[in-house]
Backbone as JSON, one array per atom type, in Angstrom:
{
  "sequence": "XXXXXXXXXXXXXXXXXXXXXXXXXXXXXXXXXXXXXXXXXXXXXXXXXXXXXXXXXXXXXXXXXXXXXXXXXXXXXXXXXXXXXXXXXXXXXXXXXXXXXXXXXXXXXXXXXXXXXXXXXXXXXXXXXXXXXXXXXXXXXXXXXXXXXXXXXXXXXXXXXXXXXXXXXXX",
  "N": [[0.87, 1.26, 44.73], [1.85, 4.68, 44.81], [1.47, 6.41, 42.01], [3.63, 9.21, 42.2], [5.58, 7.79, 43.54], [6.63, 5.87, 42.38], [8.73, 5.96, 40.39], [11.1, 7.06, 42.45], [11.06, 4.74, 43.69], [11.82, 2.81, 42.09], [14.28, 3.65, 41.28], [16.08, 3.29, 43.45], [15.53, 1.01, 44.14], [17.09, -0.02, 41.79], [19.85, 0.88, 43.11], [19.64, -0.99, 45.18], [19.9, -3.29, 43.69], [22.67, -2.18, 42.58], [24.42, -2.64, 44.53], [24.36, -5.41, 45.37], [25.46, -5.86, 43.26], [27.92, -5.19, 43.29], [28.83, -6.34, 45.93], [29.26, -9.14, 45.37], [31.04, -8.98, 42.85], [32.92, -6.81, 42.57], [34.52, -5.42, 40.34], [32.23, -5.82, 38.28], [30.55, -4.57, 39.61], [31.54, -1.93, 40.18], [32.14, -1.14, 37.22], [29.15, -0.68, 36.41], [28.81, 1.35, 38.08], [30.01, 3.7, 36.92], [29.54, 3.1, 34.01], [26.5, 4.45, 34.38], [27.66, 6.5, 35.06], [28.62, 7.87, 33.59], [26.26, 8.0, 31.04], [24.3, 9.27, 32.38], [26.11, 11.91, 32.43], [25.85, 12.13, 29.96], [23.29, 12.36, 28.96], [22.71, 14.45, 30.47], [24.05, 16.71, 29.3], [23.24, 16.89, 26.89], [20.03, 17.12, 26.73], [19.0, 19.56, 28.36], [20.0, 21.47, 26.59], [18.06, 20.52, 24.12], [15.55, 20.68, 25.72], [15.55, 23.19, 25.77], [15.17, 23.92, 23.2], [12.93, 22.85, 22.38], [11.59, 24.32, 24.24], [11.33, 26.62, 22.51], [10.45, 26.38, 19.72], [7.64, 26.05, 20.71], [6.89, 28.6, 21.62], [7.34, 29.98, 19.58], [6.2, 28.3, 17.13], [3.51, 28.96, 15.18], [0.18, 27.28, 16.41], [-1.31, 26.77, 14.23], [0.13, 25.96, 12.22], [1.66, 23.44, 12.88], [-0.69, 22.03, 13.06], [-1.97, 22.4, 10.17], [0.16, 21.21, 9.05], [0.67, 18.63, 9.79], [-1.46, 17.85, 11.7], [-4.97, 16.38, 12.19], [-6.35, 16.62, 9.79], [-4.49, 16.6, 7.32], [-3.83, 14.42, 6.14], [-2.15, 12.48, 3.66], [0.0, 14.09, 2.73], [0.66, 15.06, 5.65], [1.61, 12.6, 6.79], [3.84, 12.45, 5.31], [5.38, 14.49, 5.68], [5.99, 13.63, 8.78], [7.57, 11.75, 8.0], [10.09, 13.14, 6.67], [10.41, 14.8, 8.43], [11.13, 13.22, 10.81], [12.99, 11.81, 9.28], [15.14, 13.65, 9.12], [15.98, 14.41, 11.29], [18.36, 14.32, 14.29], [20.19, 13.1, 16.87], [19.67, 11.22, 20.09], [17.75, 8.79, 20.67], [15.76, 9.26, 23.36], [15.26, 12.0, 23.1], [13.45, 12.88, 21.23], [11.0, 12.18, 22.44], [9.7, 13.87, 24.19], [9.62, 16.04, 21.74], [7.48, 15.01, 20.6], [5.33, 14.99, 22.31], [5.53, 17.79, 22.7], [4.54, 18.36, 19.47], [1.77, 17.02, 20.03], [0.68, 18.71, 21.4], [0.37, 20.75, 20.11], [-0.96, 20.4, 18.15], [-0.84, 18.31, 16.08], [-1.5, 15.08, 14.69], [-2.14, 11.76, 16.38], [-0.98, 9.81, 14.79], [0.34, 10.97, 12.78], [2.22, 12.23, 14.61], [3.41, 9.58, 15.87], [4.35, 8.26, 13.71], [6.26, 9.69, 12.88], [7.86, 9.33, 15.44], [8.47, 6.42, 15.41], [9.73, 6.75, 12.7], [12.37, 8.12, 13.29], [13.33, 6.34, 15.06], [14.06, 4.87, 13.98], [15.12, 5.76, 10.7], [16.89, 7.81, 9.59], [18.59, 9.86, 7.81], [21.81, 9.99, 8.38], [22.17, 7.67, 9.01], [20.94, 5.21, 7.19], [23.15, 6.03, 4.93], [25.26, 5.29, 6.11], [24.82, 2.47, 6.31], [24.39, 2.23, 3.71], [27.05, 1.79, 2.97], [28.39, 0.62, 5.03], [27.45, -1.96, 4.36], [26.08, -1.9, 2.08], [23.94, -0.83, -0.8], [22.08, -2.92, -1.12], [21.28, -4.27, 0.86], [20.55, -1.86, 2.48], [18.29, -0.75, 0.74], [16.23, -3.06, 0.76], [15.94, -3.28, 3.65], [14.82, -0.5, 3.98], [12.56, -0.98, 2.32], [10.9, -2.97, 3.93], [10.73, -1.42, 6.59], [9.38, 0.96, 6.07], [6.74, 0.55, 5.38], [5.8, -1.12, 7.33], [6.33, 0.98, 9.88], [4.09, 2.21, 9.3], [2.26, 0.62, 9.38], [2.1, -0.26, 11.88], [1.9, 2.21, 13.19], [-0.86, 3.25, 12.08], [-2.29, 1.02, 13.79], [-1.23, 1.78, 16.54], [-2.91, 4.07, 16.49], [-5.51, 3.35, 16.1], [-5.99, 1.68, 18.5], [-4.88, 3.6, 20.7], [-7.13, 5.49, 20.22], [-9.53, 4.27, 20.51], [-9.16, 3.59, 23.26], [-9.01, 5.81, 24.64], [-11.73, 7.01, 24.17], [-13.14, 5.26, 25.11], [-12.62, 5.58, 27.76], [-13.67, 8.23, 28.33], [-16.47, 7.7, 28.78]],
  "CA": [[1.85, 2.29, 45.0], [1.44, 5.71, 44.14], [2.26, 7.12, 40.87], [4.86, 9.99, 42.49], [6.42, 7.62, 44.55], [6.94, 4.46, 41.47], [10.28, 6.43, 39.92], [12.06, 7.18, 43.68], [11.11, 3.28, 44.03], [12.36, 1.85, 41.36], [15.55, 3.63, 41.61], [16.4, 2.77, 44.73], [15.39, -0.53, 43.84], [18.57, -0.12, 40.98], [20.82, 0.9, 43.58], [20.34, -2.03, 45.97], [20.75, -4.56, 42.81], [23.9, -2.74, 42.07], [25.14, -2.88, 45.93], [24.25, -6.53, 45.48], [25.97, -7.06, 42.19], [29.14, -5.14, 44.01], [29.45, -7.33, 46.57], [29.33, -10.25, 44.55], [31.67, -9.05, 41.5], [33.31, -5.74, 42.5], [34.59, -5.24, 38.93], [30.93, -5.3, 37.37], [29.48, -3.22, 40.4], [32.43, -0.42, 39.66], [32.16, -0.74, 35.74], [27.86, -0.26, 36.66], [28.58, 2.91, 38.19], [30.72, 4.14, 35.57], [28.76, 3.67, 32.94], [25.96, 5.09, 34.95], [27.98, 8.5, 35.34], [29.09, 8.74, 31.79], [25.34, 8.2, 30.69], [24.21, 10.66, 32.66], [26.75, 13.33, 32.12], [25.52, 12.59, 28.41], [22.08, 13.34, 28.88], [22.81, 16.2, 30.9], [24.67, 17.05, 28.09], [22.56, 17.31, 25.42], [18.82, 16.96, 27.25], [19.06, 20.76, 28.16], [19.59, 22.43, 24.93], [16.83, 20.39, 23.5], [14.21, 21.1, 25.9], [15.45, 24.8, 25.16], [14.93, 24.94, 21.61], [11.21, 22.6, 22.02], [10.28, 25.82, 24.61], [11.57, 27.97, 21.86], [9.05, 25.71, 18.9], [6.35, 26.0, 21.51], [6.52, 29.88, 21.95], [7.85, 30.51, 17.93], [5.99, 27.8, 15.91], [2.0, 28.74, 16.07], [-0.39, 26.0, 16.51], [-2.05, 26.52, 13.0], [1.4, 26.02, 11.24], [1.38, 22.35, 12.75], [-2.01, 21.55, 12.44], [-1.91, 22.19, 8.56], [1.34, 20.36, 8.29], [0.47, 17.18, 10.68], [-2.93, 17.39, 12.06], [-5.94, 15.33, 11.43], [-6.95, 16.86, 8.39], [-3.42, 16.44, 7.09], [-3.79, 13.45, 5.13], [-0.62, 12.14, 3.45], [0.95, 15.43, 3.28], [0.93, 15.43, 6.82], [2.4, 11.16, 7.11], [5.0, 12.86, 4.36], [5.97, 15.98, 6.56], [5.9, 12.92, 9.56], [8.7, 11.05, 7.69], [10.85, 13.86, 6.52], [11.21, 15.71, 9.85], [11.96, 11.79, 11.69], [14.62, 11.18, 9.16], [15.84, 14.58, 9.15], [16.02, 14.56, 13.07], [19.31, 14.1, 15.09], [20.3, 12.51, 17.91], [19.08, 9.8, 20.36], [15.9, 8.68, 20.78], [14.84, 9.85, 24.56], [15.29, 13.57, 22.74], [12.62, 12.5, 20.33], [10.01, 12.19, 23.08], [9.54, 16.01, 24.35], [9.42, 16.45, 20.85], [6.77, 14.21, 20.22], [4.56, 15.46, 22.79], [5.06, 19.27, 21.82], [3.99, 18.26, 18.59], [0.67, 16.58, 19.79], [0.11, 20.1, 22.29], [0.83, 21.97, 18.76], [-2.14, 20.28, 17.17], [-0.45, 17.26, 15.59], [-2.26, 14.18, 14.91], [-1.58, 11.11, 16.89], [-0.9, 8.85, 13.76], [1.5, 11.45, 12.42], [3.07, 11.31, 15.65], [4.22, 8.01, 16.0], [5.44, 7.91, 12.23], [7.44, 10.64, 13.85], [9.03, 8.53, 16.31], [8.75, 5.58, 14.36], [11.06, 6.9, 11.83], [13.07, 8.84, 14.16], [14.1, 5.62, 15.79], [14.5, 3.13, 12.64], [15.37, 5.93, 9.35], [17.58, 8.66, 9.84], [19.79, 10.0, 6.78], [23.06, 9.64, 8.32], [21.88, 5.77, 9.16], [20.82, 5.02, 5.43], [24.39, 6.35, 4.85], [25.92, 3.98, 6.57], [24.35, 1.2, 5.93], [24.83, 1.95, 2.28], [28.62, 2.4, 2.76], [28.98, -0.95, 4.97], [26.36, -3.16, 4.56], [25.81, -2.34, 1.07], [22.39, -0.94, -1.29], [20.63, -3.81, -1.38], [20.5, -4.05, 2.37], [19.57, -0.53, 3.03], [16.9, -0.94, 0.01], [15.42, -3.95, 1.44], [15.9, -2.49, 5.41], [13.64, 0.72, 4.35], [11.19, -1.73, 1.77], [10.3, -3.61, 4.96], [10.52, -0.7, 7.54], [8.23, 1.85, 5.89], [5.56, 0.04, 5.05], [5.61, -1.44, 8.94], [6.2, 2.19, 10.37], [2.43, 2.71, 9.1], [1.19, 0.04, 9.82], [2.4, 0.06, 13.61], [1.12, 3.63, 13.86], [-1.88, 3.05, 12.08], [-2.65, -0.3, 14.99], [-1.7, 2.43, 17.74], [-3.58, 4.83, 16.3], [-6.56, 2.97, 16.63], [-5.91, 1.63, 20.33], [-5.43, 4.43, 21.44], [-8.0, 6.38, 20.42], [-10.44, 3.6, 21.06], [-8.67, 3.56, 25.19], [-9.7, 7.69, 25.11], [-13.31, 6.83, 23.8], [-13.85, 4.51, 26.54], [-11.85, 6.19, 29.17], [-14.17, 9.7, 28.01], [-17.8, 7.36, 28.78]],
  "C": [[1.46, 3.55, 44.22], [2.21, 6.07, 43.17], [3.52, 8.16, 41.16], [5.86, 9.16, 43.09], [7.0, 6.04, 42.91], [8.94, 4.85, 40.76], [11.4, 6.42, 41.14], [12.44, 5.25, 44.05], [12.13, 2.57, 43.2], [14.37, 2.44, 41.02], [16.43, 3.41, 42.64], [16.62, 1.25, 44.66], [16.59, -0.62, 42.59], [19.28, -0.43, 42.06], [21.26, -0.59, 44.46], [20.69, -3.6, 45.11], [22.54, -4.22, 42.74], [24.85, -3.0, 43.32], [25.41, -4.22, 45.61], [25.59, -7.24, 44.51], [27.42, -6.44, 42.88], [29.69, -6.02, 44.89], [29.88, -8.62, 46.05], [30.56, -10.21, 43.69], [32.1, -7.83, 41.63], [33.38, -4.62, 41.35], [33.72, -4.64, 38.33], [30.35, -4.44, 38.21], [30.56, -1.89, 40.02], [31.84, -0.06, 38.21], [30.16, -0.26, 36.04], [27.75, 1.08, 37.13], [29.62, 3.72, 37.83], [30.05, 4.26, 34.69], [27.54, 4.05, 33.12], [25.89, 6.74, 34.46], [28.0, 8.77, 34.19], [27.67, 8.43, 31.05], [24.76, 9.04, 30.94], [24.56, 11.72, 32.53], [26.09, 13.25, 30.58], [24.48, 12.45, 28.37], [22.25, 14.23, 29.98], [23.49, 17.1, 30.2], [24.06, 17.62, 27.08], [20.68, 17.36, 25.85], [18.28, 18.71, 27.44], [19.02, 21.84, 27.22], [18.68, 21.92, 23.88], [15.66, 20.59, 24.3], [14.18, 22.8, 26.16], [15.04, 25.04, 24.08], [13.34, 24.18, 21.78], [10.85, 23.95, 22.6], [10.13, 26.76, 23.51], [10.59, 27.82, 20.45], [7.89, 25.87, 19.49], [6.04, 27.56, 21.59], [6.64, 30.53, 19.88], [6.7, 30.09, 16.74], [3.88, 28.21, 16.45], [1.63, 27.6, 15.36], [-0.73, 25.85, 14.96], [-0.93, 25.78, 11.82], [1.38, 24.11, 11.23], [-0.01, 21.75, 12.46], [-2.41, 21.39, 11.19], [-1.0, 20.77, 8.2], [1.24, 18.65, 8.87], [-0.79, 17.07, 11.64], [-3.86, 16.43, 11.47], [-6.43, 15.15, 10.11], [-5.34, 16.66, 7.37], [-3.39, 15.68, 5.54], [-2.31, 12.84, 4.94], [0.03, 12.39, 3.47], [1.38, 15.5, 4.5], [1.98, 13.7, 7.71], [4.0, 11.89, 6.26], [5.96, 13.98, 5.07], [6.99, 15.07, 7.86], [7.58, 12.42, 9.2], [9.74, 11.63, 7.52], [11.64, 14.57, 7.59], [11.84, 14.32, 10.65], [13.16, 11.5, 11.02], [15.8, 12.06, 9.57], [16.61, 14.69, 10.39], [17.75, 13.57, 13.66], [19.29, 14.0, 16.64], [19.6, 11.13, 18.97], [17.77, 10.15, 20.53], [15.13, 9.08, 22.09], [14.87, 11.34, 23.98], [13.7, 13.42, 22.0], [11.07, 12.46, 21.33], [8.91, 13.01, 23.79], [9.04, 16.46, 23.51], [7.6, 16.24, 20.1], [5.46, 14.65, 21.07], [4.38, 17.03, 23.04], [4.13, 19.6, 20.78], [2.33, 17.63, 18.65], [-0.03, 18.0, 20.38], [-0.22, 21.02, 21.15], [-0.31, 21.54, 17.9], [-1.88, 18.34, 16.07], [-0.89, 15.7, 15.47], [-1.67, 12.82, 15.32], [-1.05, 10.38, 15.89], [0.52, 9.73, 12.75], [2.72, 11.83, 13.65], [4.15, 10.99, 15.85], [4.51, 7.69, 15.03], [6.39, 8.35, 12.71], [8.78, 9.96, 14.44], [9.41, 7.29, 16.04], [10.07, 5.78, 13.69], [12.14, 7.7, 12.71], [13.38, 7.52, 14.98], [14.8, 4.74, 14.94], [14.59, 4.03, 11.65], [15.52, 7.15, 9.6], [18.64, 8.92, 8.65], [21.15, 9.6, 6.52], [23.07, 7.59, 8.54], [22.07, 5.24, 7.92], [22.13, 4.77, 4.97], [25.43, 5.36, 5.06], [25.51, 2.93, 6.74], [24.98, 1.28, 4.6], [26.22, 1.34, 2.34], [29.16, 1.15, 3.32], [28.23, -2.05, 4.71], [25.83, -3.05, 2.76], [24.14, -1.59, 0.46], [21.77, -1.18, -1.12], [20.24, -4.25, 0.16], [19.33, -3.29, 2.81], [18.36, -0.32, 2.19], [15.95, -1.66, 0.85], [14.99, -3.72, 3.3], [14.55, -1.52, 5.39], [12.56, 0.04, 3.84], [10.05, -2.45, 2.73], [9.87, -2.64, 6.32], [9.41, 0.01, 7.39], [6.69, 1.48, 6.13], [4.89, -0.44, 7.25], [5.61, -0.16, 9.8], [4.66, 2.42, 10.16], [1.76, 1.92, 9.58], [1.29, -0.14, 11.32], [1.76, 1.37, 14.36], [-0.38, 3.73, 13.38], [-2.79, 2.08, 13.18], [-2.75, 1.05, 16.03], [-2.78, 3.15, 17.44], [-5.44, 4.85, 16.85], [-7.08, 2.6, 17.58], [-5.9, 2.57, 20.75], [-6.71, 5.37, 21.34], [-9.77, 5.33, 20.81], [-10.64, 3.79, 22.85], [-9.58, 5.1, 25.22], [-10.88, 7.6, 24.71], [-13.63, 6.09, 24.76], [-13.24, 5.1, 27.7], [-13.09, 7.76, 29.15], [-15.58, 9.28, 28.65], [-18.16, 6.72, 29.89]]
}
């Protein structure tokens, strides 16, 4: 199947599950396209004014600015920049993805990245926060003792797949 046509497919291919699960279970086919709409209205919600402010990083921030701060030459400074802006970062995680591929157009090295989104999915300030508050310190200690360390090493693994896939995909 062709790549343009795999998204029209596979939604279509939703709809006639949820026809299916309607007939079957009215109830769950209503409540399915309900929480449908109200997902959608909330990324049409908030999807818009973030791929306004990335155009506005893409025309504002020049390339050299990221490339110092998260390019190849980077080093730790640039895993350290990686972690700070992912915790710092608000909202859900399909926002995070735009972002993520601005930042590689901007010069950004794949390995700082995917710390990026890494931590931007699993270590967020206000998270921490609340963890502390119900779950306690020694949770949220032991939560980030085990996360961090795995955030690197998960992006260090891609890091290396992929750029192995683009060395053989290049020959």
């Amino acid at each position: 199947m062709k790549k343009n046509l795999l998204f029209p497919a596979l939604l279509f291919t939703l709809f006639l599950i949820n026809i299916l699960v309607y007939f079957s279970d009215s109830g769950k086919g209503f409540s399915i396209v309900l929480f449908s709409k109200n997902y959608l209205l909330e990324i049409l919600s908030i999807l818009p004014p973030i791929l306004i402010l990335i155009g506005l990083f893409e025309v504002w921030v020049p390339k050299r600015v990221i490339e110092k701060a998260m390019g190849q030459s980077s080093g730790i400074k640039g895993i350290l920049v990686s972690f700070l802006v992912g915790t710092a970062a608000m909202g859900p995680l399909y926002v995070a993805f735009p972002i993520g591929v601005s930042l590689l157009k901007k010069g950004a090295s794949l390995l700082n990245t995917s710390i990026f989104l890494c931590v931007w999915a699993s270590i967020k300030i206000p998270m921490i926060l609340f963890e502390i508050k119900f779950l306690g310190l020694d949770f949220a200690v032991i939560r980030l003792t085990l996360t961090i360390p795995s955030i690197i090493v998960i992006s260090l693994l891609l890091n290396m797949i992929l750029k192995k896939s683009i060395c053989n995909e290049k020959t």
